[in-house]
Every structure is written in structure tokens, then in C-alpha cells.
N, C-alpha and C positions, 0 to 999 in steps of 0.2 A: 590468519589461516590462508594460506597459497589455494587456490581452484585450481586445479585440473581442466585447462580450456581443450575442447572439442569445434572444429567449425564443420555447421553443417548448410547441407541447402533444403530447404523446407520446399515441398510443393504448395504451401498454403499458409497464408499468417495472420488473415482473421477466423474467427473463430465464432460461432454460431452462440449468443449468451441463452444460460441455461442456472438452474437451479438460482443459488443465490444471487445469480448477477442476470436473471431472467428481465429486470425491468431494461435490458441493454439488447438491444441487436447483434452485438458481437465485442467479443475478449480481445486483446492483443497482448501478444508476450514478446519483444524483443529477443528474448532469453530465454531458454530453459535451463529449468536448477539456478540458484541464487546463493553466491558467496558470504550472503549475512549467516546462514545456517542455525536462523534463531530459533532456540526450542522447541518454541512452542506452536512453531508453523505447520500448519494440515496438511501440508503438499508433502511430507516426511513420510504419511500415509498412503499417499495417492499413487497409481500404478507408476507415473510419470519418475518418481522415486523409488517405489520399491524394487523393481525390474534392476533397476543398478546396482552392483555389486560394491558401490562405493559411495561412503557416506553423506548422506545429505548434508549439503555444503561444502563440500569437498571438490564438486566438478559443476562445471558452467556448459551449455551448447551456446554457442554466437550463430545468430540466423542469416547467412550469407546471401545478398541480393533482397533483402525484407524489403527495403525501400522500393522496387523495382516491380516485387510480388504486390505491396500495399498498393499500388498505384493502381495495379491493371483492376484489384479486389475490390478497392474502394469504389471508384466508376461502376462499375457492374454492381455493388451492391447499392450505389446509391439511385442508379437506372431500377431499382424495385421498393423505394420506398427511406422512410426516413431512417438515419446509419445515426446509431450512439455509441461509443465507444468507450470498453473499459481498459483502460492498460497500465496495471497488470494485474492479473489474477491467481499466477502462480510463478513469479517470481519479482524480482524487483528490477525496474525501466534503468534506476538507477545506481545498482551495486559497482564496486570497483574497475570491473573489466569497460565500462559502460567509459570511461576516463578515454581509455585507448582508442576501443573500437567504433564508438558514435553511434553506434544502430537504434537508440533509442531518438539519438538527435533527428538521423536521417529519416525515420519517421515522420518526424514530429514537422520536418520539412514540406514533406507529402503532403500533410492533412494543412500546412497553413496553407497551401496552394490551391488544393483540393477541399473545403473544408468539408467535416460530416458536422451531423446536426448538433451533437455533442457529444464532447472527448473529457474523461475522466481520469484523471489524471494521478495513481496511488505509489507512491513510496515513500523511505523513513531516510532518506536520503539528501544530505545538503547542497548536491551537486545537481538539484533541481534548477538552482535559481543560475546555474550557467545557458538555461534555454528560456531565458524572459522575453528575452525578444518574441520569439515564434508562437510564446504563450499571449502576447500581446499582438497581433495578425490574428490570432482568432478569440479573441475579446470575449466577448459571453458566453461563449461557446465551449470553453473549457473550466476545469474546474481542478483544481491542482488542491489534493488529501497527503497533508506529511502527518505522519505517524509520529506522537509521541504518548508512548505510553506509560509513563512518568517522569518524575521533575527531579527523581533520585538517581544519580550515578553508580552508586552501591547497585541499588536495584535494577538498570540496564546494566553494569557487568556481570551480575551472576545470571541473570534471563536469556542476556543477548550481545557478549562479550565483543563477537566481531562486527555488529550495528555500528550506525556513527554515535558518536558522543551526544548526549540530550541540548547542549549548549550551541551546538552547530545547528540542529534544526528548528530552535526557537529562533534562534538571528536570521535562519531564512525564511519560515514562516512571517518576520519582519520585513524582510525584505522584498515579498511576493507583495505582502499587501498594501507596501510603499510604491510600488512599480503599478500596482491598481488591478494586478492579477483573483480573478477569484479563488479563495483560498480556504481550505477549514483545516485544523487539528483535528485529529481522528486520536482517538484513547482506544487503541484494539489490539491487541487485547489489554484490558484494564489493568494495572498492573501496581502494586503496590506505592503510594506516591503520599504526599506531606500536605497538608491544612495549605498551602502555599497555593499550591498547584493553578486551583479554578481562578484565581486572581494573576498566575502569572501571564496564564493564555488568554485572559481580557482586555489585560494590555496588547496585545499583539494580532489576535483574532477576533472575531463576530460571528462566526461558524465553528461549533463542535460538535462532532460524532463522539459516542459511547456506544464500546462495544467491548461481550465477555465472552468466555470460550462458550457461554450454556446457549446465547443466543447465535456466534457467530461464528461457529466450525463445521456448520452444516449437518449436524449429526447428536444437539441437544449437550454436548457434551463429551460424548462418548469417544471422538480422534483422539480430544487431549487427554483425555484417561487411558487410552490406550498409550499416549506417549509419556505417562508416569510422569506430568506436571507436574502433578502433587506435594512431590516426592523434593523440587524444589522450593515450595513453600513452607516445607516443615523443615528445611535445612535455616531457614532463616525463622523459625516459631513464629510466623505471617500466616497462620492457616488459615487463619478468620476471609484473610483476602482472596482464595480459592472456594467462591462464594457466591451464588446469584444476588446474595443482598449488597456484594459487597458495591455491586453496580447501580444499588439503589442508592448506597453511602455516597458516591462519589457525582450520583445526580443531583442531591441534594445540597452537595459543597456546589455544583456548577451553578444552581441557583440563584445560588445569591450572587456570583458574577455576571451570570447571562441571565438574557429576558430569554421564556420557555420557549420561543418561537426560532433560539438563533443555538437550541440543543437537539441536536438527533441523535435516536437511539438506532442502533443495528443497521438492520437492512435498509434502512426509509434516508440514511444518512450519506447513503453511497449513491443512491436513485441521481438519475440525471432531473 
């Protein structure tokens, strides 16, 4: 799917953390709106989306001069106290346009120069592992969360068609933590997947987040029932998986790959 690019100038690019990402000082979004346009994303609800006449996933904003704004922000935020950083919360650092335009990189420039206390690091994107260098300048300080919320193809193209492929972000999850980057697999939302799965990411991780729409849409539930999820779990008769137990099933397969201490659930799993 083609975006609809916008380039704007932002007066402002961090962002004050709040609600679920409250354990953070501040958000960063290189981007507004994300070309993945995956279903099941909250930000489809949020004014940031609805106000537009054009459908989520469909158009992208590029934030012109971010690196320029991050620099003066970060100084002055760090002149009042310890700066943790989440980036991204409502879109992805690293979707397609991200190839062209580098504003994700040019950040990322900033903070190894500059560093803040700690940078969090979320997307489902294999084009992460093109910024190791800069992830390796701020060493413990960063923490790099790829998303894979299953080990089924079938089931990331009917969820999340224009996501990357599941096989590009287990080979770079490999490759973060060959490079000595801190690194976790994040399952969020939890998503249909095979006996296979907790054993694939043992090999390759030491860090997993789980997380389902009931704990991790900010709202119990209720965005992704507004966004008629549902309704693609009974197309594939997987209803049992549109389930808070099913997030019990899929901790109990991590189990027995992971020791309980190298498993996080929801919110406690994104905390710096």
C-alpha cells in the first residue's frame, strides 16, 4: 500500500509520557500516521487518526528539522531532570518511508551525542538493525523491542498484510543480539501462533514481553472492539485466540523456554 506523504515542521518532538507509557519522561514520534496500517492498531481510534479524512495507513507526516528540534528539547529537558525515552508510541520509527527520509536515524544521531537516561526503542520492522552502530554509542541505555506477534505467515497476512514478513524480524532480532544490543521480542498484540513459537524466540532472545488487546489498548479492551477485531478471528474459526486466557496459554508455552524472570507481561515489559 502507497502512503500519501505530507512533510511538516512540528514546533515540538518530545512529548510529555502519560498514561500507559507514564513510567517515561517523554514519547518521540519521528512520524505521524504509519504505512504498516495494521488492524489492530489503537492510534486508528485516536484524534491523531480520526480528524483525517483518509484511511489509516494510507498517509504518513515526515517531521522536517526533528533532529534540530530534538537537540535544543533534549538539553533543556535533561537541564530538569532524568530524560527516558519512548520512541514510538503512535507510529513506527521504522516503516518504509523511514528507508528514504532517515529522520528516525537523524534522531538516533542526536541522542548518541547527547545521550538521555534511557531510550526505548519499539518497532516490527527489520530495518532496525541498519542503526547498530548508534544503538552501540549508547550501550545500556537503549533497549531495542521488535514485535513479533506470531511465528505464522498465514496469520501476519490476514492481521497485518503490509507488516514485514515474520522471517526478516526473527533474523534481526538475531542480529541485535549478536551485535550485543539490548534486545526483547514483544508478542503484542498476541496473535494467533503454533507450539513452535516459545522455542523459536529462545534461540535468539533472553527477553519477552506479552501483551493482549484486554491489557494493552489502554481502554480494557474496548478500542479493539470498536475496531470489529473480532470479526477477523471468526473468519479464520481462531475465536478461542480473541481471549484474555488466550494470553495465559501462550505464557505457559513461554515457560518452559524462558526462566519467569526473562518474561514480561504488558506494561512492566516496555518500563525502562
Amino acid at each position: 500500500m502507497r502512503s500519501h506523504l505530507l512533510y511538516k515542521n512540528p514546533k515540538t518532538i518530545l512529548n510529555k509520557g502519560s498514561g500507559y507509557l507514564s513510567g517515561y519522561s517523554h514519547s518521540l514520534n519521528p512520524y505521524t500516521g504509519c504505512a504498516f496500517g495494521c488492524s489492530f492498531c489503537y492510534v486508528r481510534k485516536m484524534p491523531v487518526s480520526t480528524f483525517r479524512k483518509e484511511e489509516w495507513g494510507s498517509w504518513v507526516d515526515i517531521k522536517q528539522g526533528a533532529a534540530e528540534l530534538l537537540e535544543k528539547e533534549l538539553t533543556r529537558a535533561k537541564a530538569k531532570g532524568n530524560v527516558t525515552i519512548f520512541m514510538s508510541s503512535s507510529t513506527d520509527p521504522y516503516q518504509p518511508v523511514e528507508y528514504k527520509e532517515e529522520i528516525t536515524r537523524s534522531l538516533l544521531e542526536v541522542m548518541a551525542e547527547n545521550q538521555p537516561d534511557f531510550l526505548f526503542v519499539q518497532t516490527r520492522s527489520p530495518l532496525v538493525r541498519r542503526d547498530i552502530d548508534l544503538f552501540l554509542q549508547l550501550k545500556d541505555k537503549v533497549r531495542v523491542s521488535l514485535t513479533v506477534e506470531t511465528d505464522r505467515e498465514d496469520i501476519r497476512q490476514h492481521f497485518t498484510p503490509h507488516a514485514p514478513p515474520i522471517r526478516g524480524r526473527l533474523k534481526t532480532l538475531q542480529l541485535l543480539k549478536e551485535a550485543g544490543i539490548p534486545t526483547q521480542a514483544t508478542i503484542a498484540p498476541l496473535l494467533p501462533s503454533s507450539h513452535e513459537f516459545s522455542n523459536t524466540l529462545s534461540d535468539i532472545v533472553n527477553r519477552v514481553c506479552l501483551d493482549d488487546y484486554f491489557m494493552g489498548d489502554g481502554s480494557g479492551g474496548r478500542r479493539t472492539k470498536n475496531l470489529g477485531i473480532s470479526s477477523l478471528y471468526e473468519e479464520l474459526g481462531l475465536e478461542e485466540w480473541y481471549s484474555p486466557s488466550a494470553c495465559q496459554l501462550m505464557y505457559d508455552r513461554l515457560k518452559k523456554s524462558f526462566s519467569k524472570d526473562q518474561i514480561h507481561v504488558s506494561q512492566e515489559g516496555f518500563l525502562p
